[in-house]
Each structure stands twice: as C-alpha cells, then as structure tokens.
C-alpha positions in Angstrom: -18.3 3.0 -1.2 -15.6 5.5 -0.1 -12.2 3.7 1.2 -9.6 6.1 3.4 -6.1 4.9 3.5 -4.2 6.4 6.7 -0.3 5.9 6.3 3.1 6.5 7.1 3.8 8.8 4.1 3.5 9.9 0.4 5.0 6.7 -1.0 2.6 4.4 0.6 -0.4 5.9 -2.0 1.1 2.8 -3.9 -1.3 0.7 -1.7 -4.4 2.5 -3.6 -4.7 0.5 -6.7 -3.7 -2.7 -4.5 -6.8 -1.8 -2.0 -9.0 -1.0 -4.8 -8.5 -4.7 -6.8 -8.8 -6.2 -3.4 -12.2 -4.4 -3.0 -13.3 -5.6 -6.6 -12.7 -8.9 -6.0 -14.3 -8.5 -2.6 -17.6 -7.9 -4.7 -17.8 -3.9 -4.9 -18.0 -3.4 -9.0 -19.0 0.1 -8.7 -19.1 3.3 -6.9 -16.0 3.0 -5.2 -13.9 5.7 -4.1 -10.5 4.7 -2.6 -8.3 7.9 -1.3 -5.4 8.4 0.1 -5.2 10.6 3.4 -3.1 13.3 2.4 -2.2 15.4 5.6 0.3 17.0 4.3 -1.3 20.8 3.4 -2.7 21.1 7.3 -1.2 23.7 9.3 -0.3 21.6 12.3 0.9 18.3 10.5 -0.3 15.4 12.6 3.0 13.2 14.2 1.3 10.5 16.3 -0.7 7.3 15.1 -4.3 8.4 16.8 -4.1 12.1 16.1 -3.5 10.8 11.8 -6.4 8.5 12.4 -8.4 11.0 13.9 -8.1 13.9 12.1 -8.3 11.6 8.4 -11.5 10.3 9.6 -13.0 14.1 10.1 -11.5 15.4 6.9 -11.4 12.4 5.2 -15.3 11.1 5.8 -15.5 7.4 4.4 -17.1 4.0 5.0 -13.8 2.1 5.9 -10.3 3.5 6.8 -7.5 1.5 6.3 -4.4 1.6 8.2 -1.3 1.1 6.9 2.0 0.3 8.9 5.0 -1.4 7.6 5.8 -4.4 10.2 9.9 -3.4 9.7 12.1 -4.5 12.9 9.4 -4.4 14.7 7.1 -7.3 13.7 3.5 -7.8 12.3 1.8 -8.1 15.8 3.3 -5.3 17.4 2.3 -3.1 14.5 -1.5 -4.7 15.0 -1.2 -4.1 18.5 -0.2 -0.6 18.0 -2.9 0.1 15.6 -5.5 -1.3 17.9 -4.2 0.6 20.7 -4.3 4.0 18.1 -8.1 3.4 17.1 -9.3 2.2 20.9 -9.9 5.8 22.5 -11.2 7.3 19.4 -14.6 4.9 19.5 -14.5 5.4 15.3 -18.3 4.9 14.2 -16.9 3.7 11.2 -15.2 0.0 10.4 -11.2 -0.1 10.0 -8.7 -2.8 8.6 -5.0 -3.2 9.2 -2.3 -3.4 6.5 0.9 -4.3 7.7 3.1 -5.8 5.1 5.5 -8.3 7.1 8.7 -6.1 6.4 7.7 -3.1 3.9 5.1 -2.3 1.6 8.0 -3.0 -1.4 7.7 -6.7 -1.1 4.2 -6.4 -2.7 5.8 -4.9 -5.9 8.7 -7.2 -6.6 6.7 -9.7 -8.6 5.9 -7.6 -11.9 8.7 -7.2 -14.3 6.8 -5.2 -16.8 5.3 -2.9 -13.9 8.9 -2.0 -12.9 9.8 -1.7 -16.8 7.2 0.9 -17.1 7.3 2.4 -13.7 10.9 2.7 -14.9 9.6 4.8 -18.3 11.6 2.1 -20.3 9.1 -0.5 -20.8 10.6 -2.2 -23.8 13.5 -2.6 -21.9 15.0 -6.3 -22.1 18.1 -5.9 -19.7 17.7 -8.9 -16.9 15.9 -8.0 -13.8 16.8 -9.8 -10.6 13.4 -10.1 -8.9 12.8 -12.3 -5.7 10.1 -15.2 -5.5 6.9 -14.4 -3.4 8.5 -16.6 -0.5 11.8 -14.8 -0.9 10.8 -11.4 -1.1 8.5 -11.4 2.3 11.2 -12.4 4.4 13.8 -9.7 2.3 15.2 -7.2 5.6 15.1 -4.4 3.1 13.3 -4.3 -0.2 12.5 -0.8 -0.5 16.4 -0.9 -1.6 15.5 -4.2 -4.1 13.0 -1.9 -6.2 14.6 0.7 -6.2 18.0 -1.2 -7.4 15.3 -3.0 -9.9 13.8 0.5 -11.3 17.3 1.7 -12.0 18.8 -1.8 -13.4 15.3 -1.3 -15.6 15.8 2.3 -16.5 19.3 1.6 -18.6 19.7 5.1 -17.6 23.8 6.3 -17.1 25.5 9.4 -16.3 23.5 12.5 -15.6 20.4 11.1 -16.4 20.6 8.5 -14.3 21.3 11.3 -11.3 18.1 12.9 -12.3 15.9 9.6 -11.9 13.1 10.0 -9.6 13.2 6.5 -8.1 10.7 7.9 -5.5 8.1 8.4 -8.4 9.1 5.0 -10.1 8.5 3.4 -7.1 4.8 4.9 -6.5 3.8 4.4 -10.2 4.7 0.2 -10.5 1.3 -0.4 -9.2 -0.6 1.6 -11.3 0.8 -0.7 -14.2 -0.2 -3.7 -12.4 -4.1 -5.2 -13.3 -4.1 -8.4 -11.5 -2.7 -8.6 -7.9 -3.6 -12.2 -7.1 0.4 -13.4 -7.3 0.2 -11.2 -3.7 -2.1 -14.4 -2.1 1.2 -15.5 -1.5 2.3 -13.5 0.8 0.6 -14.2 4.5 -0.2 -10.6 5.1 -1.5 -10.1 2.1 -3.9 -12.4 2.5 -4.6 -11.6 6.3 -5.7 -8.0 4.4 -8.1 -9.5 1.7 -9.5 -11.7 4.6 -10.2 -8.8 7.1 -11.8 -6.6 4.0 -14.0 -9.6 3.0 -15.2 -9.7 6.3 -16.2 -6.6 6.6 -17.5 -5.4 3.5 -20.9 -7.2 3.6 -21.7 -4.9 7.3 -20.4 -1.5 5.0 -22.8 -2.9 2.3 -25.8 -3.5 4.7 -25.6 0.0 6.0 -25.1 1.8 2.6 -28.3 0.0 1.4 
C-alpha cells in the first residue's frame, strides 16, 4: 500500500513515521510505502492547496493521500472545510484523509523525553525537560516554540555550538526515535485521524486484492 502525505512544508515529513504506526495498527503489516510529497525540485513550485494536491497525486501515484494542515488561528473545521473545498473540483479517483492537528503538528511530539534527548544528539542527557501533559499541550497557542525550547534545554549545548544547532533537523528527527505513538489517543485529532484511516483502509485493501 503506497501512502502520499501532501503538506505545508519540509518539517511536516515528521508526520511519516506517525502515519506509518497508525497504518500498522490499522492492520497493514507489510508492503507499505508512506512518502512524503516533496514539491520542492519542480520548476513552477505549486502555492495553492488544490494545485499541491493535484500535481502530488500525478507525480506522487498512491492508494491514499493524506493532507496535512495545521488548524493554527484558524480552527480545526475551517481547515477541514478548506481541505474539502481543495479536493472537491479535482474528482481524485483515489481515497484522502485529513490531518489537522488542533494548533500545530508540534503538540504530537511533546510527550517523549527520550525522543527529544536524541532528536537533540544528547541522548544521555539528564538536565530536566519541561514537557506539557497531552491535555496541556493540545490547547498550547504555540508549541512549535515548546520543542524547540525543549531540543535546546536537551542539547546542553552553549556558546557557538549552541548557534550552530539545527533545531529545524532536531525537530524533524524526534519522531523517528519514537516506536509507540498510542500516548497521541489523547489528543482529539489524533484520534479523529486514526478513525478516518481505519475507515478507509478496508475499501484500499479491497481494491489492491
């Protein structure tokens, strides 16, 4: 099965390992391809919601895209709304799910303090970490600044090497150090995501047999 993840930009390829344990758990155990749409190295670089979702489904074949938009200021709804608006002229042959994290897709990697220790590159590190509770941390207004305040609290670094810290890296690699996502069933969205894939993933299965 071949998962395509439209989103907002380069950090959001965090998502991937979260969509692929959701998937798992879902039932697929093999065979499963999840991508990131990387639009990036096309000569006219796509600005507007459809034209992304269009042009990742053509060069992005798969058996379910997934788009994701971060709720911000604007609310969940709206950002469903807007998706479903996107996808509505396009008549997609293919099925999609939304994920839209209720503020930013940060919240979702705030409960792992080893993650962030090794995301960090000091994972033996035992300096206190101030990390939010599920509950807190899905009603936080920003915490894209949270993790990265986290990674560099985490990091011990000072000085110069502190200034050449790539928090932007840090912050894509904590979920690749995470193995078990369910702590995330408390957060609403999340599990308005896992619902919507485990919906959907028996009709994929069906037409891939």
């Amino acid at each position: 099965m071949r998962i395509t993840l439209v989103s907002e930009g380069t950090s959001d390829q965090a998502m991937l390992p979260i969509i692929s344990w959701v998937a798992r758990e879902a039932g697929i155990e093999s065979d499963l391809e999840v991508r990131w749409a990387d639009l990036s190295g096309l000569p006219k670089r796509p600005v507007s919601l459809p034209e992304k979702i269009r042009i990742a489904n053509e060069f992005f074949p798969c058996d379910l895209l997934i788009v994701h938009r971060d709720a911000d200021n604007a609310g969940r709804e709206e950002r469903l709304d807007e998706i479903a608006r996107a996808i509505g002229p396009l008549l997609l042959t293919i099925p999609h799910v939304c994920l839209v994290p209720i503020r930013m897709s940060e919240a979702w990697l705030l409960f792992n303090e080893q993650a962030i220790r090794s995301a960090a590159g000091n994972p033996y590190s035992r300096c206190q970490l101030h990390l939010p509770s599920i509950r807190e941390a899905e009603r936080m207004a920003d915490p894209k600044h949270t993790l990265f305040e986290q990674l560099r609290v985490a990091s011990e670094l000072t000085g110069r090497r502190l200034l050449k810290f790539d928090r932007n890296r840090a912050r894509a690699q904590v979920a690749e150090y995470i193995d078990d996502f369910a702590p995330l069933r408390g957060f609403v969205a999340f599990r308005a995501f896992e619902e919507d894939i485990r919906a959907v993933l028996p009709l994929i299965t069906t037409e891939l047999e």
